[in-house]
CHARMM-style PDB file with segment names, atoms N, HN, CA, C and O in Angstrom:
ATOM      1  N   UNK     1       6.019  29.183  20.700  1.00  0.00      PROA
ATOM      2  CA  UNK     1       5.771  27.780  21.063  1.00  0.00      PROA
ATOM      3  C   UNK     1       4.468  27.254  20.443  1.00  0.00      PROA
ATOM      4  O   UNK     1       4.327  26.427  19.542  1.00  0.00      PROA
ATOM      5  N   UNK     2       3.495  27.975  21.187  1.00  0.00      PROA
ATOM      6  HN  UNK     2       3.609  28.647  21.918  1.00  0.00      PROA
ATOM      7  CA  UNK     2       1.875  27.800  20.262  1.00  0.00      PROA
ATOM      8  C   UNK     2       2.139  27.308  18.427  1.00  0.00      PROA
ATOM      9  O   UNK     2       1.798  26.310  17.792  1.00  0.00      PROA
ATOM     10  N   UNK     3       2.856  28.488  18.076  1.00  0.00      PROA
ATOM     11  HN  UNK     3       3.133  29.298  18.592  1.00  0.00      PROA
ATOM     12  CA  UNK     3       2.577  28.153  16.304  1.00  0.00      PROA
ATOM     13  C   UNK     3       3.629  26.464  16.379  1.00  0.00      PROA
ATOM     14  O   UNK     3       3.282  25.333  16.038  1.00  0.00      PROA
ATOM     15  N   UNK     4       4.847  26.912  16.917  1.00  0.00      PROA
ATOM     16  HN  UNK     4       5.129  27.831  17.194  1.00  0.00      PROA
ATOM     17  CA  UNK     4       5.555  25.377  16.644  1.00  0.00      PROA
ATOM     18  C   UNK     4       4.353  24.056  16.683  1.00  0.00      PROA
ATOM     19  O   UNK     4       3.950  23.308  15.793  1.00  0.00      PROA
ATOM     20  N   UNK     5       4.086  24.145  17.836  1.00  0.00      PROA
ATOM     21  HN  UNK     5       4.414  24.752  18.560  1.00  0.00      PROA
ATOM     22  CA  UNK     5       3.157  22.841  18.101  1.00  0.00      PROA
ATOM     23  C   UNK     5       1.811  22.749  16.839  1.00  0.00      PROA
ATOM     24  O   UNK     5       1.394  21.739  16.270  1.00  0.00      PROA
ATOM     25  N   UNK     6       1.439  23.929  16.709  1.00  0.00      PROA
ATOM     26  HN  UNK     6       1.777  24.749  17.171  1.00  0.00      PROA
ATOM     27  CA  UNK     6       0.455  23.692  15.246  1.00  0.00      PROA
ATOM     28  C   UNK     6       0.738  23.238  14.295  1.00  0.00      PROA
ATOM     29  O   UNK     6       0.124  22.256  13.879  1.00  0.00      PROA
ATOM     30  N   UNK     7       1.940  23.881  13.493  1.00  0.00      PROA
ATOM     31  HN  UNK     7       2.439  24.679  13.830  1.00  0.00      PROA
ATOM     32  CA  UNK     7       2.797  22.871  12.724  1.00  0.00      PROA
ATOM     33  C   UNK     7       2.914  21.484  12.563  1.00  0.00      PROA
ATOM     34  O   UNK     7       2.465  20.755  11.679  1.00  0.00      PROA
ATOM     35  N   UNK     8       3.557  21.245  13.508  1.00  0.00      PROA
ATOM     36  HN  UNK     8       3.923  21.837  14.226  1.00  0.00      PROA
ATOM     37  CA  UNK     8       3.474  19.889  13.774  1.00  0.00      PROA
ATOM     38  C   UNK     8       2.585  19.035  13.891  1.00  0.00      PROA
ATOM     39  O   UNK     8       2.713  17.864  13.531  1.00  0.00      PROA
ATOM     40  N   UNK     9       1.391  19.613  14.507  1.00  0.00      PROA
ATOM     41  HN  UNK     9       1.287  20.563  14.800  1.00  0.00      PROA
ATOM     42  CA  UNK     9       0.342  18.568  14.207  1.00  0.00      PROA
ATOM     43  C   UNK     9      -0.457  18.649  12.792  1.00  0.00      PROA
ATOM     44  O   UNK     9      -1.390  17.954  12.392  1.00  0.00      PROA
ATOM     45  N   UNK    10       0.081  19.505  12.300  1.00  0.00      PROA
ATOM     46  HN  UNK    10       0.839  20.070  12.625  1.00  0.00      PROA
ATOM     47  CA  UNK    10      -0.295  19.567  10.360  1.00  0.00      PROA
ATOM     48  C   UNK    10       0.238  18.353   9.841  1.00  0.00      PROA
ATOM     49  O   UNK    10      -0.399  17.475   9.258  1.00  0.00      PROA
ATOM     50  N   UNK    11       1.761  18.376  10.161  1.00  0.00      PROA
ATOM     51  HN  UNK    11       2.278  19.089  10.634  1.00  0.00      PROA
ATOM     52  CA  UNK    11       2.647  17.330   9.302  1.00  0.00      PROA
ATOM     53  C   UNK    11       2.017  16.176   9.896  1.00  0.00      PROA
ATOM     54  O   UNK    11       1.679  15.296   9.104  1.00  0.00      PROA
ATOM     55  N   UNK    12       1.788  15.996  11.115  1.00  0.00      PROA
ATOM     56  HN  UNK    12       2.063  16.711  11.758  1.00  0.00      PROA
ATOM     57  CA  UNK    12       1.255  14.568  11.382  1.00  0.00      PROA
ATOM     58  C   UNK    12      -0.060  14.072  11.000  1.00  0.00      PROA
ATOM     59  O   UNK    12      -0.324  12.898  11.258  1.00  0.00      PROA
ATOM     60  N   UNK    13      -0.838  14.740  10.475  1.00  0.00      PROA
ATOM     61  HN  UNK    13      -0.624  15.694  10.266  1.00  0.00      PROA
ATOM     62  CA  UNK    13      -2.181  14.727  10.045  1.00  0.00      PROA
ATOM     63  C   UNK    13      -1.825  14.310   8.544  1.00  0.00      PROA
ATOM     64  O   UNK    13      -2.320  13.396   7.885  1.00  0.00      PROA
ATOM     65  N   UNK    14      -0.989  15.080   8.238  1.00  0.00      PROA
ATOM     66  HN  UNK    14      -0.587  15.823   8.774  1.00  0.00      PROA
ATOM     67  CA  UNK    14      -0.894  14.884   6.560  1.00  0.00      PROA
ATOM     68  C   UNK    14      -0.448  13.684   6.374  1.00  0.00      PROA
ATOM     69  O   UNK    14      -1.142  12.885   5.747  1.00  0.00      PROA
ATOM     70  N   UNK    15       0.940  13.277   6.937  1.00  0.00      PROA
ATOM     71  HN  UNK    15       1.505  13.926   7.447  1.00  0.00      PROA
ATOM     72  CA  UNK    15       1.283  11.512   7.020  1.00  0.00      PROA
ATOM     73  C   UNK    15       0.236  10.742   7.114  1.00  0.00      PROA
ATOM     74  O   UNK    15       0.120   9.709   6.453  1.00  0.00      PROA
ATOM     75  N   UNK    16      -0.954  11.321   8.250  1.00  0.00      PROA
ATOM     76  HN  UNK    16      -0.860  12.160   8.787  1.00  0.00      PROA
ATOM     77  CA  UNK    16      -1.214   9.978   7.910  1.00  0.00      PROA
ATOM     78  C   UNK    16      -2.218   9.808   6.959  1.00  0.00      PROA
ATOM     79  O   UNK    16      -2.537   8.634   6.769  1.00  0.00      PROA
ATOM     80  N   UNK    17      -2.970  10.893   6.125  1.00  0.00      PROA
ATOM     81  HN  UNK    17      -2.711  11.846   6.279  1.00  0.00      PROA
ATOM     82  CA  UNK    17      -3.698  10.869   4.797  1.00  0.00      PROA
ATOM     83  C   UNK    17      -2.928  10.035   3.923  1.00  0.00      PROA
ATOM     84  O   UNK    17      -3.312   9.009   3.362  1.00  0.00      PROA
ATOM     85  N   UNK    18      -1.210  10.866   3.833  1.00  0.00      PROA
ATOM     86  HN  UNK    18      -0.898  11.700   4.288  1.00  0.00      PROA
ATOM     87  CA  UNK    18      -0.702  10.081   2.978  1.00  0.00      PROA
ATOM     88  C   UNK    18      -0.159   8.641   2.799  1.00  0.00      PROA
ATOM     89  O   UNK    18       0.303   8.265   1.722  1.00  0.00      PROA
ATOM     90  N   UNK    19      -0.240   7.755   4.027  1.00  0.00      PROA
ATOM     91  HN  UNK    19      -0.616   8.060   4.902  1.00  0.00      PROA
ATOM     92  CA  UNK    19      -0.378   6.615   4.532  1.00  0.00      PROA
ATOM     93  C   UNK    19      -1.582   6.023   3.820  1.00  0.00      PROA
ATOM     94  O   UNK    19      -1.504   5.076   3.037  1.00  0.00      PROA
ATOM     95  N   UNK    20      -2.538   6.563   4.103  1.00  0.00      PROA
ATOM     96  HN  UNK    20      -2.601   7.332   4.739  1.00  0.00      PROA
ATOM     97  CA  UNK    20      -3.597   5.876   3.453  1.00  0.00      PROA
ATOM     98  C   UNK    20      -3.744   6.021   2.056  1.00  0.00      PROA
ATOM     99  O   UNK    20      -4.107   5.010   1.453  1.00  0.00      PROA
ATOM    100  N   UNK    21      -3.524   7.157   1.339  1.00  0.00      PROA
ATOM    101  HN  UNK    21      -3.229   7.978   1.828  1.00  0.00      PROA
ATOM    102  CA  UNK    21      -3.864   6.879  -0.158  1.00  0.00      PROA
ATOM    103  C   UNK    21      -2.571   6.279  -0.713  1.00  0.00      PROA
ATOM    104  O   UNK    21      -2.562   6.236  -1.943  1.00  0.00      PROA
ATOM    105  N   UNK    22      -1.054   5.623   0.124  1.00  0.00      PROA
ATOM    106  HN  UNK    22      -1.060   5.659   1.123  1.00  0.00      PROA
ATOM    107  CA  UNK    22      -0.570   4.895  -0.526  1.00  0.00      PROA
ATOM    108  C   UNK    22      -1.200   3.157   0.153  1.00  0.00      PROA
ATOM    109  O   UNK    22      -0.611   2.097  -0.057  1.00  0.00      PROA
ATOM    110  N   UNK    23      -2.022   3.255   0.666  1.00  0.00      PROA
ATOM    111  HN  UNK    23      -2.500   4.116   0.837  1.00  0.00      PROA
ATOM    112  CA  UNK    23      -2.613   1.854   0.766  1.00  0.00      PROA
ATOM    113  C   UNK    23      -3.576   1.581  -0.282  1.00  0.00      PROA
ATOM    114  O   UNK    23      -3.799   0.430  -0.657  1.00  0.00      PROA
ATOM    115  N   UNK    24      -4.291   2.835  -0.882  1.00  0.00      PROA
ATOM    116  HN  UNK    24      -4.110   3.770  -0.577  1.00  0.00      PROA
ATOM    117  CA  UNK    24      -5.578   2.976  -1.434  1.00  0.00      PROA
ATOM    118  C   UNK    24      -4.463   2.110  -3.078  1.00  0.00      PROA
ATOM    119  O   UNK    24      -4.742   1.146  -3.791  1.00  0.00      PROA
ATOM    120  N   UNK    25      -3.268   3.033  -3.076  1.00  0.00      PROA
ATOM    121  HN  UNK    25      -3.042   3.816  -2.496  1.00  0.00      PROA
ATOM    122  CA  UNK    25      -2.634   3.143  -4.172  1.00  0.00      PROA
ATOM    123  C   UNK    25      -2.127   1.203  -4.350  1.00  0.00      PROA
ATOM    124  O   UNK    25      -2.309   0.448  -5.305  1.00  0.00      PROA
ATOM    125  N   UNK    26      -1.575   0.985  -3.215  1.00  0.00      PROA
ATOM    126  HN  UNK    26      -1.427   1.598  -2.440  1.00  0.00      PROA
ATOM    127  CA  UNK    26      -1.094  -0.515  -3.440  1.00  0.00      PROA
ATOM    128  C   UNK    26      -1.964  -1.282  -4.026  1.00  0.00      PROA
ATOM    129  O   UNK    26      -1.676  -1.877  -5.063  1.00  0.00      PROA
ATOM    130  N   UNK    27      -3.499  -1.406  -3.278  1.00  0.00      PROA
ATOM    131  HN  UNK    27      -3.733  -0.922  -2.435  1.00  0.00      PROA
ATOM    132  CA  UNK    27      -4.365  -2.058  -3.815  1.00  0.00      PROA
ATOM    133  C   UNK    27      -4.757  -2.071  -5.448  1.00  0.00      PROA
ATOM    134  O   UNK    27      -5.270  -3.019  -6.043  1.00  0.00      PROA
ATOM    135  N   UNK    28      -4.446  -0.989  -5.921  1.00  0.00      PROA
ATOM    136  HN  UNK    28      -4.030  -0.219  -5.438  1.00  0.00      PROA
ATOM    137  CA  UNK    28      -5.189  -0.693  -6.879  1.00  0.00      PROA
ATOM    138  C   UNK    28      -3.762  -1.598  -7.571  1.00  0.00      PROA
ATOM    139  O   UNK    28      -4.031  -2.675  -8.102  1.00  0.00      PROA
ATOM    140  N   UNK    29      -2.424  -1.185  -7.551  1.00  0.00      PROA
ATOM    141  HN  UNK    29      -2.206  -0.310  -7.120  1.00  0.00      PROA
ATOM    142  CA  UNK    29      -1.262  -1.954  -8.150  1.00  0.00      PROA
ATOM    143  C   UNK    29      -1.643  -3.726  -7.964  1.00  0.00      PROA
ATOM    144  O   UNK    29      -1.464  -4.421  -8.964  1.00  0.00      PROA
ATOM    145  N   UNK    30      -1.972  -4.158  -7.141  1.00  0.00      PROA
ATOM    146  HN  UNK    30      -2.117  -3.593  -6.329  1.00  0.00      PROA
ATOM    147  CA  UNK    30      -2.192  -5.586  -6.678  1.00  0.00      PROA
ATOM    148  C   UNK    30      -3.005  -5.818  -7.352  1.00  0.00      PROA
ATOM    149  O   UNK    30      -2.889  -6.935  -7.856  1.00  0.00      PROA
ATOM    150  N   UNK    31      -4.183  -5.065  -7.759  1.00  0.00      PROA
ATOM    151  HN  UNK    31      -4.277  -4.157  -7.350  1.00  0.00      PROA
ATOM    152  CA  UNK    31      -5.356  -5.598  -8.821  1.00  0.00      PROA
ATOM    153  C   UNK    31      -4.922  -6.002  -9.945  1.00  0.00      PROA
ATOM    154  O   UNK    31      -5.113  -7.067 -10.532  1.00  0.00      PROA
ATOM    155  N   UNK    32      -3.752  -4.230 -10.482  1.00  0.00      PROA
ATOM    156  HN  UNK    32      -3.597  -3.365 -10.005  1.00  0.00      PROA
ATOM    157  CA  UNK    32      -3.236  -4.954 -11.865  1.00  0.00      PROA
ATOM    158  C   UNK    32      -2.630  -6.160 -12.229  1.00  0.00      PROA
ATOM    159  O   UNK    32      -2.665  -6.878 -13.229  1.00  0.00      PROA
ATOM    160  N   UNK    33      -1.985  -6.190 -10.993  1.00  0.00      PROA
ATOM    161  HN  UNK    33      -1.956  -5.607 -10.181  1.00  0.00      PROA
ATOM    162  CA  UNK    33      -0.941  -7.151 -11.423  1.00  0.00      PROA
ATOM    163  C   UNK    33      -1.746  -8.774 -11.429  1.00  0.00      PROA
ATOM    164  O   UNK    33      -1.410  -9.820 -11.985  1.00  0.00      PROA
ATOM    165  N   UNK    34      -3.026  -8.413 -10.486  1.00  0.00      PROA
ATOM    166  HN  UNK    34      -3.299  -7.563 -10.034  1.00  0.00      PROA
ATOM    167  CA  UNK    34      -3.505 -10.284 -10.938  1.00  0.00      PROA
ATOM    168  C   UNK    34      -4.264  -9.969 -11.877  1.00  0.00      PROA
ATOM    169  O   UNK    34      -4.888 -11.014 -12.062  1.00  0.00      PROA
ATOM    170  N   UNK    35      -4.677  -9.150 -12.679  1.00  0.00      PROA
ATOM    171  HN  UNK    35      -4.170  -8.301 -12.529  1.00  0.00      PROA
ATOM    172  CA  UNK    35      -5.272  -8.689 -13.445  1.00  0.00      PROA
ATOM    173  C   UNK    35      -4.470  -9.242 -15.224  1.00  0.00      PROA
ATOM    174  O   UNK    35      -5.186  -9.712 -16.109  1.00  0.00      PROA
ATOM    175  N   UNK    36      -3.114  -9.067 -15.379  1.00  0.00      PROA
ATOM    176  HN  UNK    36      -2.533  -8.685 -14.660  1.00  0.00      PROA
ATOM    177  CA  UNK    36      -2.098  -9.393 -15.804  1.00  0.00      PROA
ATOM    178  C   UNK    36      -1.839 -10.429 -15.844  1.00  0.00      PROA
ATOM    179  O   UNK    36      -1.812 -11.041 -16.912  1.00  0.00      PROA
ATOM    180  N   UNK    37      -1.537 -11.021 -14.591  1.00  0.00      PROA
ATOM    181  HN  UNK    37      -1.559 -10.524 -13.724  1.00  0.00      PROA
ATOM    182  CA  UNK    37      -1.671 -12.317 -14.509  1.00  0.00      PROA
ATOM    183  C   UNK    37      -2.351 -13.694 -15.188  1.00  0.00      PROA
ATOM    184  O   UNK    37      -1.969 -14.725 -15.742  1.00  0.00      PROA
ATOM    185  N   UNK    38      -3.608 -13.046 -14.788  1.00  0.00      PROA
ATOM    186  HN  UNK    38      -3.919 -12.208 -14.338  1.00  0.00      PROA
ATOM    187  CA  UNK    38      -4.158 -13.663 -15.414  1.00  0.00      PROA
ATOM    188  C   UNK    38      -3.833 -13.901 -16.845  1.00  0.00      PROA
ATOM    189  O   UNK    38      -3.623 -15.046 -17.248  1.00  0.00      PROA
ATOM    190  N   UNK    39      -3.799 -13.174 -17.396  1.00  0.00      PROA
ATOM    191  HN  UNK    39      -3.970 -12.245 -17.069  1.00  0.00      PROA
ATOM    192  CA  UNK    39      -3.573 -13.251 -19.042  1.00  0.00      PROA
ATOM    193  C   UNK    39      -2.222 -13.618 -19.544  1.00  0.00      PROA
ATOM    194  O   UNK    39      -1.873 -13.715 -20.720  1.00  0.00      PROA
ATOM    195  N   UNK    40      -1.361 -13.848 -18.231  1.00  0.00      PROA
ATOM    196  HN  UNK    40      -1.644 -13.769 -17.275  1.00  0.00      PROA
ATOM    197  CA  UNK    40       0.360 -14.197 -18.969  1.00  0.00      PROA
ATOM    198  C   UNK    40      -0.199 -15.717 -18.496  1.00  0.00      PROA
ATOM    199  O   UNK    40      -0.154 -16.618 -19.334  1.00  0.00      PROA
ATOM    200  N   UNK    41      -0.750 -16.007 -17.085  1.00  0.00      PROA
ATOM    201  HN  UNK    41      -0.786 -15.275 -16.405  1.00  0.00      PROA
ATOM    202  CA  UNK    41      -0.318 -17.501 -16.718  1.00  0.00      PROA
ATOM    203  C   UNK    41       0.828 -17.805 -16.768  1.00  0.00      PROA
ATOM    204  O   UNK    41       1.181 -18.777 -17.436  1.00  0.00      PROA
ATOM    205  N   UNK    42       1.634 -17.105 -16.126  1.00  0.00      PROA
ATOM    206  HN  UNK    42       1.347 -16.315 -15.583  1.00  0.00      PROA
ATOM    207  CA  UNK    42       3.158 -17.607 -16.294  1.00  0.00      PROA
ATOM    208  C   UNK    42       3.465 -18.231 -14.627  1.00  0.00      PROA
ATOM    209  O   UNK    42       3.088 -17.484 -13.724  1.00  0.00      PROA
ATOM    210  N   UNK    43       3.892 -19.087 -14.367  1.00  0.00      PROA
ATOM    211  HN  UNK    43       4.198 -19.693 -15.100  1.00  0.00      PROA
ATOM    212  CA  UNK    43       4.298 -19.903 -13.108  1.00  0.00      PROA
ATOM    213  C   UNK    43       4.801 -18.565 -12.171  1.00  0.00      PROA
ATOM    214  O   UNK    43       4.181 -17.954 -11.301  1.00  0.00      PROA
ATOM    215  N   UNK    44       6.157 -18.364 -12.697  1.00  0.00      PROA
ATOM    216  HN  UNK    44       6.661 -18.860 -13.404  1.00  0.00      PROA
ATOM    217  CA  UNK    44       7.133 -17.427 -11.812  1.00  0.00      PROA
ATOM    218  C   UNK    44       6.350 -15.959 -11.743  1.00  0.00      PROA
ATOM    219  O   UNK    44       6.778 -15.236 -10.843  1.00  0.00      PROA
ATOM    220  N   UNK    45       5.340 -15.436 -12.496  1.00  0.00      PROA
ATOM    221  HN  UNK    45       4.992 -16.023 -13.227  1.00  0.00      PROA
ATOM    222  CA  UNK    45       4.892 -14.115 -12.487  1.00  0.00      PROA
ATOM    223  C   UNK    45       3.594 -14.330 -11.090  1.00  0.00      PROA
ATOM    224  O   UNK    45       3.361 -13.463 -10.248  1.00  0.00      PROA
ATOM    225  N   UNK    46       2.993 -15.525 -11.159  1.00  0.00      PROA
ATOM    226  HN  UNK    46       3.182 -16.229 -11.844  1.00  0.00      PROA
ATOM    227  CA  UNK    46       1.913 -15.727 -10.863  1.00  0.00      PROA
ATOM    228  C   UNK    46       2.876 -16.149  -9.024  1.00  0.00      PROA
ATOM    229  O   UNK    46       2.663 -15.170  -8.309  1.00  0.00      PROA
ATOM    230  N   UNK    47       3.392 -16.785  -8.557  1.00  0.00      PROA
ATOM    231  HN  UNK    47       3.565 -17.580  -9.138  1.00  0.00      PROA
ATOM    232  CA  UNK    47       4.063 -16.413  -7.805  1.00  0.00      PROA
ATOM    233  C   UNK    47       4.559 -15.142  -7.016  1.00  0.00      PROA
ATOM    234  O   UNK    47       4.260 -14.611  -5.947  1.00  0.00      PROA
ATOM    235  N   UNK    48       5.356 -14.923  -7.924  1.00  0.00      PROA
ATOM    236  HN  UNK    48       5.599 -15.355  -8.793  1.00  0.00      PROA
ATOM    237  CA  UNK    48       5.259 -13.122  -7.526  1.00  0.00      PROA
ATOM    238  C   UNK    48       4.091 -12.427  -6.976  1.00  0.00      PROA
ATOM    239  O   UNK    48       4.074 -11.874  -5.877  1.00  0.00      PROA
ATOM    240  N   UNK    49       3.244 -12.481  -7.698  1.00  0.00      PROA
ATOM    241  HN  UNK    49       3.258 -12.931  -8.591  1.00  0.00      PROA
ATOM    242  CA  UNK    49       2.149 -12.030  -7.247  1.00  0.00      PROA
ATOM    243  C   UNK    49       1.688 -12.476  -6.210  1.00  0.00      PROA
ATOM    244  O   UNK    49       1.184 -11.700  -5.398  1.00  0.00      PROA
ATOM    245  N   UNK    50       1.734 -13.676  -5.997  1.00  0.00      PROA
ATOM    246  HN  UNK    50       2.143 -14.307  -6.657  1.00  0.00      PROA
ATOM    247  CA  UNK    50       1.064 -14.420  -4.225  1.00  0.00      PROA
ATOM    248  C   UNK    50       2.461 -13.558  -3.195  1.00  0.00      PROA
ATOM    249  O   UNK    50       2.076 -13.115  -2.113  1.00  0.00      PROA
ATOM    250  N   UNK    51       3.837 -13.372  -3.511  1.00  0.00      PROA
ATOM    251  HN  UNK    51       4.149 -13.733  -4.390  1.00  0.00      PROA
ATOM    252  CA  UNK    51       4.639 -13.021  -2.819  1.00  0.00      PROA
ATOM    253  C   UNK    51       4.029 -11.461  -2.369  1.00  0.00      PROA
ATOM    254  O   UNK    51       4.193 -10.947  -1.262  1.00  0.00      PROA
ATOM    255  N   UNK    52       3.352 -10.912  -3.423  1.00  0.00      PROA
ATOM    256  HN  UNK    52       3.219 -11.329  -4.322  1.00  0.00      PROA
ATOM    257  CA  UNK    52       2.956  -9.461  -3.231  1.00  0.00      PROA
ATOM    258  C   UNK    52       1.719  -9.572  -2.208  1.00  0.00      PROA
ATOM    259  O   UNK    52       1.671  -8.764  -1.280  1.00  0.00      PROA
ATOM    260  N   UNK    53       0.797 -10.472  -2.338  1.00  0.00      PROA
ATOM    261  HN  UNK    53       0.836 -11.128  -3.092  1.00  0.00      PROA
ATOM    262  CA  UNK    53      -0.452 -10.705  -1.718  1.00  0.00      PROA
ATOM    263  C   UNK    53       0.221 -10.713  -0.299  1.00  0.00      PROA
ATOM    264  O   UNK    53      -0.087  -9.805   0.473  1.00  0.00      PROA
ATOM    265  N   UNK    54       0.857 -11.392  -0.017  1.00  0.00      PROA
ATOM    266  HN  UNK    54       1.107 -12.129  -0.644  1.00  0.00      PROA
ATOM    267  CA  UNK    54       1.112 -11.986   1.538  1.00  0.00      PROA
ATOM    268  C   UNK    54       1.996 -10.752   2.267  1.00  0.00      PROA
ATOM    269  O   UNK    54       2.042 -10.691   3.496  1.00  0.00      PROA
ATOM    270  N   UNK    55       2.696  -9.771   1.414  1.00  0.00      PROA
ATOM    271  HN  UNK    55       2.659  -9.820   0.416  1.00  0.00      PROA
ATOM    272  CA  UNK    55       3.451  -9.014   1.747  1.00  0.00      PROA
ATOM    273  C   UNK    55       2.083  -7.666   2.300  1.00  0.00      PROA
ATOM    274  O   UNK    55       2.359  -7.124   3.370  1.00  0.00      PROA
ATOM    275  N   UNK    56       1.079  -7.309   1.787  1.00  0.00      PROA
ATOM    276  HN  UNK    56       0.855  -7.749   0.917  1.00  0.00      PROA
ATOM    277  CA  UNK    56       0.200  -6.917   1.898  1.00  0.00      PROA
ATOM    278  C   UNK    56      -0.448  -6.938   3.283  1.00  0.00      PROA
ATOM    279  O   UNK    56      -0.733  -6.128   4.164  1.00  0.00      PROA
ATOM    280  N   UNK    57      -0.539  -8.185   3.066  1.00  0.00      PROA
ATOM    281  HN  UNK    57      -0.307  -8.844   2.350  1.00  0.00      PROA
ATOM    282  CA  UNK    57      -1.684  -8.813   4.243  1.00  0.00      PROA
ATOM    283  C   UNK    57      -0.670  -8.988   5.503  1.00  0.00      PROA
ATOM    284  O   UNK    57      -1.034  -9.111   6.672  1.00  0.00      PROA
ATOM    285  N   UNK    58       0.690  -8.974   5.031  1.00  0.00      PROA
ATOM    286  HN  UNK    58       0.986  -8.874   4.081  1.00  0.00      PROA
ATOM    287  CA  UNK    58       0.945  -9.360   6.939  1.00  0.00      PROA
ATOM    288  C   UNK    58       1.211  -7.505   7.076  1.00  0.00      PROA
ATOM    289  O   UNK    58       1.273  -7.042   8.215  1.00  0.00      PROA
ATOM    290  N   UNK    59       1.329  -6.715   6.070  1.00  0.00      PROA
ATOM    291  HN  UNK    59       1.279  -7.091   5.145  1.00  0.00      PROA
ATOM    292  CA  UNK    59       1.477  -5.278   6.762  1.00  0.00      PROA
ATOM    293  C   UNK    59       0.132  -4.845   7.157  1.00  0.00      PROA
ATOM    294  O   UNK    59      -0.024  -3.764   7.725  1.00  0.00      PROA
ATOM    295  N   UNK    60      -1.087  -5.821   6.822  1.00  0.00      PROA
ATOM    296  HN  UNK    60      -0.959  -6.698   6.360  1.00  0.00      PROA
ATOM    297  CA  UNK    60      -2.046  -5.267   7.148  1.00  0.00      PROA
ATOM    298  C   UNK    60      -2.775  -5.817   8.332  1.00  0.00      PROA
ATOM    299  O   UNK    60      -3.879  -5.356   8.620  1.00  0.00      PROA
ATOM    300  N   UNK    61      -2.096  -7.005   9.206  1.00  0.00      PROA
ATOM    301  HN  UNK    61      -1.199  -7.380   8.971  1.00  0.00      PROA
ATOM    302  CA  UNK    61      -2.327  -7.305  10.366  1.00  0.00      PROA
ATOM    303  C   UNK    61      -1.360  -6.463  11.216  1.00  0.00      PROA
ATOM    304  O   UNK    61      -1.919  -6.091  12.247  1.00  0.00      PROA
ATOM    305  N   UNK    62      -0.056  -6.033  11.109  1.00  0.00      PROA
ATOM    306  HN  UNK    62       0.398  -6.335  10.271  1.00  0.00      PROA
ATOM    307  CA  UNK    62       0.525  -5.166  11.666  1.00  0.00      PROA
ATOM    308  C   UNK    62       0.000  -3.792  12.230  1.00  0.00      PROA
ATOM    309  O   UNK    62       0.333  -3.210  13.262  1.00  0.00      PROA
ATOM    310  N   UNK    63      -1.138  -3.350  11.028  1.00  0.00      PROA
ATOM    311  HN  UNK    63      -1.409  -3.823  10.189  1.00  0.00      PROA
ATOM    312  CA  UNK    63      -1.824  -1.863  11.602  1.00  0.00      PROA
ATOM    313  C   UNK    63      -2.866  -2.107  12.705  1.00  0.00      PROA
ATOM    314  OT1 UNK    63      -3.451  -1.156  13.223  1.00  0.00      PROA
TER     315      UNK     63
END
């Protein structure tokens, strides 16, 4: 029983590292892309990108 329960709180520890370095990871994607942006100035890309911003930010009032 003991080892089961150790286990388990491994995997849950590790989720949630890996939770965070895919937040660390989004950000860094969101940079590129206004980063990009910038330099296409394209209407529909530049859009997208606000669609990505807001998608961000409401998962990040959720935590």
């Amino acid at each position: 029983m003991s080892k089961n329960r150790r286990t388990k709180q491994k995997n849950t520890t590790h989720m949630m590292c890996f939770k965070k370095k895919n937040k660390k990871l989004l950000f860094k994607i969101t940079g590129g892309i206004e980063k990009s942006f910038l330099r296409l100035k394209s209407r529909r890309n530049y859009h997208y990108g606000e669609r990505v911003k807001r998608k961000i930010s409401s998962q990040k009032s959720t935590h």
